[in-house]
N, C-alpha and C positions, 0 to 999 in steps of 0.2 A: 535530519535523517534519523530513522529511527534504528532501533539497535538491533542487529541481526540474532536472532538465536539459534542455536548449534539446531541442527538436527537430528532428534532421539537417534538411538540405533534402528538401524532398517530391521522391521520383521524377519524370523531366518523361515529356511524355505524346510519342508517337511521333505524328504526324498526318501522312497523305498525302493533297496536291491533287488535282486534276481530271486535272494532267498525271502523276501516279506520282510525284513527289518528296514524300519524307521530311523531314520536321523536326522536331526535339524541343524543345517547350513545357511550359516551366516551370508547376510549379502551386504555387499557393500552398494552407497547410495549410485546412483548412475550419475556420469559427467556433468548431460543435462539438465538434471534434476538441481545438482549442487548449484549449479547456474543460474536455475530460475529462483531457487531458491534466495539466492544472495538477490538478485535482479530484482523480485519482487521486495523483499525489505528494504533496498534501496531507492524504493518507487515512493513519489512523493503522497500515495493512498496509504502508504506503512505508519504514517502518523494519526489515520483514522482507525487503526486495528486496536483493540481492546486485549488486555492480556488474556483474558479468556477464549479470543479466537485464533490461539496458536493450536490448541487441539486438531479444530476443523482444519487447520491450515495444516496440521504434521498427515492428519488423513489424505488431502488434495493430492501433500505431495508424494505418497505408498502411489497415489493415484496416478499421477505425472509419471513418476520413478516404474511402474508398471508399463505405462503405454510407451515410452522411450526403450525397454527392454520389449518387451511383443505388442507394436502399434496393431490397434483396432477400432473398428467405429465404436465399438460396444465402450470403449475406454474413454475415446475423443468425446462422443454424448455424458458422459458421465462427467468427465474436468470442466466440458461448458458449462452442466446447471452448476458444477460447487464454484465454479469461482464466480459468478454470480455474485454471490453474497459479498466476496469481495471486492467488488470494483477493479477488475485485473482486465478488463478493455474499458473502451472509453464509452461504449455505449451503455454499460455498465454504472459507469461514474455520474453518468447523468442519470440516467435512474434512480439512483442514490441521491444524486445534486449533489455530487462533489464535483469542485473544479480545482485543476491540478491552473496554482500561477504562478507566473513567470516571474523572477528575481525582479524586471525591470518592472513590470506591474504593481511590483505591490511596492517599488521606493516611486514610482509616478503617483500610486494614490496615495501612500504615506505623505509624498510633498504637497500634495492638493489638499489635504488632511490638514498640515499645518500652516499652509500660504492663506485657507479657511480660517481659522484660529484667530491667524494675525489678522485678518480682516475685520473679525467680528471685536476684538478690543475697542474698547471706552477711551477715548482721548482723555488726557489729565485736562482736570479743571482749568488751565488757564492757556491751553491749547485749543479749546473747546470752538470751531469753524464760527458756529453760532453765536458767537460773543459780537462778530462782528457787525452783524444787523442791531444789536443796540447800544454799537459806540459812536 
């Protein structure tokens, strides 16, 4: 599992009064945003992320973090193409040719892996089946 990283501070929001002044308010991230965010670094694709694609990923989720505060198509179109990139469905993942396996798969082909090994060994010299055709 790969290691989760905090998420920067949320952009603050620009808001102007009645009389034209400016001020920037902090926002804090949304529930579901925090969610996904843990959810996806806990997704077994978190181990193909590169440190360099936490950028794109801190952008997705302003992205995310926007459409769970005022859902839109304009928003939902925009999270499909960027998560793209990262394998965050499975038709995604095969695009890529990543394949998420299963615990028990990979100790089935681990065993096949080494039950191979043992099969392929050299019999010692005076074990050797062959001996027997010329005694």
């Amino acid at each position: 599992m790969a290691i989760v990283p905090d998420l920067p501070k949320r952009p603050s929001r620009v808001e102007v009064d009645a009389e034209g002044n400016e001020r920037h308010v902090d926002i804090d991230w949304h529930e579901e945003t925090l969610q996904w965010w843990a959810d996806m670094w806990a997704s077994p694709m978190a181990a193909e992320y590169h440190s360099s694609d936490r950028h794109a990923l801190f952008l997705l989720a302003v992205l995310v973090d926007d459409f769970w505060r005022e859902p839109s198509t304009k928003l939902a179109s925009e999270i499909r193409l960027q998560r793209v990139a990262f394998g965050l469905t499975p038709y995604d993942r095969r695009r890529l040719e990543w394949t998420i396996e299963t615990t028990e798969e990979a100790k089935d082909r681990g065993q096949s892996r080494r039950n191979a090994a043992q099969a392929n060994e050299q019999p010692k010299p005076d074990e050797d089946p062959r001996l027997v055709l010329v005694s």
